[in-house]
C-alpha positions as CSV (number, residue, x, y, z in Angstrom):
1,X,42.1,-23.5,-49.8
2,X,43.8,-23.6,-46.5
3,X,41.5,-24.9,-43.4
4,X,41.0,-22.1,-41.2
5,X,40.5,-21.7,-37.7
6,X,37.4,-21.7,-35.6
7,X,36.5,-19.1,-33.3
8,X,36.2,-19.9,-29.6
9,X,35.2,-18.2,-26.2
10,X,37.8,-15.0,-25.6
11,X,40.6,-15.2,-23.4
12,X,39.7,-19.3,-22.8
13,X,42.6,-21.0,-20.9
14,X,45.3,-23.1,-22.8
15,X,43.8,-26.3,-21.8
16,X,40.5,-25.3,-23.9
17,X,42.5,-24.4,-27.0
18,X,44.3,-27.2,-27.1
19,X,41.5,-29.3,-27.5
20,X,40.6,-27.1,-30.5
21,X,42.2,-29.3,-33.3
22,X,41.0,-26.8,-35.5
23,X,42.2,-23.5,-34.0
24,X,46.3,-23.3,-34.2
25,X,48.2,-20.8,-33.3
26,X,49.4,-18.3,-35.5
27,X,53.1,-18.9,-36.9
28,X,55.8,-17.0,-35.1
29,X,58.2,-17.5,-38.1
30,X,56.5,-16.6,-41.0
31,X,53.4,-14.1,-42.3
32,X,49.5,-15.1,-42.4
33,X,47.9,-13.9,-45.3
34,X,44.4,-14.6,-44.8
35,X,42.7,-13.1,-48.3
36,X,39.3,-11.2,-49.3
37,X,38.3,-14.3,-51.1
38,X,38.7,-16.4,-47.7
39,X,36.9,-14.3,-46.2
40,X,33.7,-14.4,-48.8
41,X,34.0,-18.2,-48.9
42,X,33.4,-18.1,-45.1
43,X,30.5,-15.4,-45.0
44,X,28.7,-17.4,-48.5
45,X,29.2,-20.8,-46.4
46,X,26.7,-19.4,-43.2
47,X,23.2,-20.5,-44.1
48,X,20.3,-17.9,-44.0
49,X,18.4,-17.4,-41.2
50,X,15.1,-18.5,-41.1
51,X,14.1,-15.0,-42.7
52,X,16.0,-15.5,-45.2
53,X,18.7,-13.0,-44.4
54,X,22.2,-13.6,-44.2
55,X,23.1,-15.2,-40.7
56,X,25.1,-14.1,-38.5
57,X,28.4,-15.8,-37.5
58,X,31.8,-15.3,-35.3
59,X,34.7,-17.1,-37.0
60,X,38.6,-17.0,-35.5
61,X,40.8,-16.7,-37.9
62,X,44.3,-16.3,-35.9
63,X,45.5,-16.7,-32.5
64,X,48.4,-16.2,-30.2
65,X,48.9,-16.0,-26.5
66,X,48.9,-12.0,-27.0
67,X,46.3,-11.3,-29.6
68,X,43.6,-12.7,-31.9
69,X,41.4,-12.3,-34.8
70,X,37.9,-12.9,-35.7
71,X,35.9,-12.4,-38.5
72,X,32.2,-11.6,-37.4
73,X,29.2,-10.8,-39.2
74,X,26.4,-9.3,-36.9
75,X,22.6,-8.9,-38.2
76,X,21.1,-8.1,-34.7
77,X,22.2,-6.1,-31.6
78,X,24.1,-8.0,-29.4
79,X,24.3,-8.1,-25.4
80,X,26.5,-5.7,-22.9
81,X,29.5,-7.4,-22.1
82,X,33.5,-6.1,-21.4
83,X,36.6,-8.0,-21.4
84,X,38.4,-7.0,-18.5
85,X,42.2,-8.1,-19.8
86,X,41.7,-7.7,-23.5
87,X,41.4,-5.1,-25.8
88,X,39.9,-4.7,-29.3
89,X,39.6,-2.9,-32.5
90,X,36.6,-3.7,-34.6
91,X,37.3,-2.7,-38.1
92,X,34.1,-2.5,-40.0
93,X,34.2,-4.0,-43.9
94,X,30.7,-3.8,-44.1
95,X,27.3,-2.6,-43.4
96,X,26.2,0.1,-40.6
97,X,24.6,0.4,-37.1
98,X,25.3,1.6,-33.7
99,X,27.9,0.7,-31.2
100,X,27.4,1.8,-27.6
101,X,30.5,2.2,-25.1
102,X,31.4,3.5,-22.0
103,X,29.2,3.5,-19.2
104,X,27.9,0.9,-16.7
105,X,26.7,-2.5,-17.2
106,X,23.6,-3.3,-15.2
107,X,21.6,-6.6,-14.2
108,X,25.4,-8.1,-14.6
109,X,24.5,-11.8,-15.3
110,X,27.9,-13.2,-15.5
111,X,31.3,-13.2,-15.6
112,X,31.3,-15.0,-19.5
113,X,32.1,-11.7,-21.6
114,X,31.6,-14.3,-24.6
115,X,28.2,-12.9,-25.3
116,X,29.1,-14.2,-29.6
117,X,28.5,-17.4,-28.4
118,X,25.5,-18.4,-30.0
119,X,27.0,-17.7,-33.7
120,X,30.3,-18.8,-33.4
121,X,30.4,-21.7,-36.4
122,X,31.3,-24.2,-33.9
123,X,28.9,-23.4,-31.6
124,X,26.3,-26.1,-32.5
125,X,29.3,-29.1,-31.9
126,X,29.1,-30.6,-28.7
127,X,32.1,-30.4,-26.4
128,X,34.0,-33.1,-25.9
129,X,34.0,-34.6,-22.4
130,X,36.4,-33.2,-20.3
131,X,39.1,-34.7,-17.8
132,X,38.8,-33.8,-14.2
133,X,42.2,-31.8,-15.1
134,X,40.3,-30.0,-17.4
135,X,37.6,-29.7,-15.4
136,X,39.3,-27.6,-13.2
137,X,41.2,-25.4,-15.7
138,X,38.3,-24.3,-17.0
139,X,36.7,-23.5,-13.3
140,X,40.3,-21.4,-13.0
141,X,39.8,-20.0,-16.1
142,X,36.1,-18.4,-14.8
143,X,37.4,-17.3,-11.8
144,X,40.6,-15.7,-13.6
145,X,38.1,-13.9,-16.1
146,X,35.8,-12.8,-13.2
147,X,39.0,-11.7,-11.5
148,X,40.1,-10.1,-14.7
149,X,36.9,-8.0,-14.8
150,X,35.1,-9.8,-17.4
151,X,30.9,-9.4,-17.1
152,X,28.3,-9.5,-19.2
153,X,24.7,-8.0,-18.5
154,X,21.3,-6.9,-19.7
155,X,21.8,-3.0,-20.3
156,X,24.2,-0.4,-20.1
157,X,23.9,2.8,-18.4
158,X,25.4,6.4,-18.7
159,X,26.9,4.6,-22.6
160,X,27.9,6.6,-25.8
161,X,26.2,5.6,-28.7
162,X,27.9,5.9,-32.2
163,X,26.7,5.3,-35.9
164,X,29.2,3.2,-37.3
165,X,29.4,2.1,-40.7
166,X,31.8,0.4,-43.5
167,X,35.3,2.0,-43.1
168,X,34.9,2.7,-39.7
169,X,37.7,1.9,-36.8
170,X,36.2,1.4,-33.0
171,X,38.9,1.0,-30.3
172,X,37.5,-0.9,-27.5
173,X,40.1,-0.7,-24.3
174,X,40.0,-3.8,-21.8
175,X,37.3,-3.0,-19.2
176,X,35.3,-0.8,-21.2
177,X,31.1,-1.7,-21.6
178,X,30.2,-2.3,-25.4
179,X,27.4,-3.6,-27.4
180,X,25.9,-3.4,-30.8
181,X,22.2,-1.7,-30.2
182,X,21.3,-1.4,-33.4
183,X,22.1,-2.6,-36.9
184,X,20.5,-1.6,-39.2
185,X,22.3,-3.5,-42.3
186,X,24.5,-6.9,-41.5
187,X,27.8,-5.8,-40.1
188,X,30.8,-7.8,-41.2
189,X,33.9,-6.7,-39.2
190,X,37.5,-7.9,-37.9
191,X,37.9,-8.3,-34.1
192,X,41.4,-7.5,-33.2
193,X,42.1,-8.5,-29.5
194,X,45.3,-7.9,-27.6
195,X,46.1,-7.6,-24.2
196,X,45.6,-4.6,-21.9
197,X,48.1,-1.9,-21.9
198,X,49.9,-2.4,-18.6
């Protein structure tokens, strides 16, 4: 089985990705197939969480400068957040609950729109020290995504709220509020990003 990549913080500067060994760039030349049965292998591979219910993860599993892919599975609501120069289109495999969108985000707490963080599969590996060059493309890239528009808060205000369930498409333009506030069974979806339509 081909190794596949691992998901990272959206929209992270090159210097960050290339320290990813593990997360190439898709091929320019040729397809990707990425199959059903990859995707299982991944989702049977998360351990349980300490309920005993499937736990939740945020995998990449293709990147380019102008879009991405992840492969996320979601067993609690999430926090407000918006990417200010990316957009996305969840398409839901599996499960149900409600997305909200639109609106305002209040008590903004940063300007890290990476709010998946805590479940990406790499996100219990250290970082590797950094150089002082790298250093300071990461403190470019947080002022670029604060620049961008990128936030993350604690509610959202004046939202729309939408059952969602397996089948289901979501677009998600660059700027726009979102969070999952409710899910009521573990939702297992592909998050397409691409850049903002100019």
């Amino acid at each position: 089985m081909r190794k596949l990549p691992v998901i990272a913080a959206l929209a992270l500067p090159v210097a960050a990705f290339a320290q990813m060994s593990d997360v190439p760039t898709a091929p320019r030349d040729k397809t990707l197939y990425v199959g059903s049965e990859e995707m299982a292998a991944i989702a049977a591979g998360v351990p349980a969480d300490p309920s005993g219910k499937p736990g939740a993860f945020s995998k990449r599993l293709f990147q380019d400068s102008t879009y991405s892919t992840s492969f996320i599975r979601l067993t609690a609501p999430d926090t407000p957040h918006a990417h200010g120069a990316w957009s996305e289109i969840f398409v839901v495999r599996e499960g149900a609950g409600v997305v909200e969108t639109g609106g305002t985000i209040t008590g903004v707490t940063s300007s890290d729109s990476a709010t998946h963080r805590g479940i990406f599969l790499n996100g219990n590996t250290p970082p590797p020290a950094q150089t002082d060059e790298q250093k300071k493309a990461a403190a470019a890239a947080a002022a670029r995504r604060a620049a961008q528009g990128d936030k993350a808060g604690t509610d959202i205000v004046g939202g729309t709220r939408q059952a969602v369930k397996a089948g289901d498409i979501v677009l998600v333009p660059a700027g726009v509020a979102h969070r999952w506030v409710k899910v009521d069974q573990p939702i297992i979806y592909l998050d397409i990003k691409f850049p903002k339509a100019q």
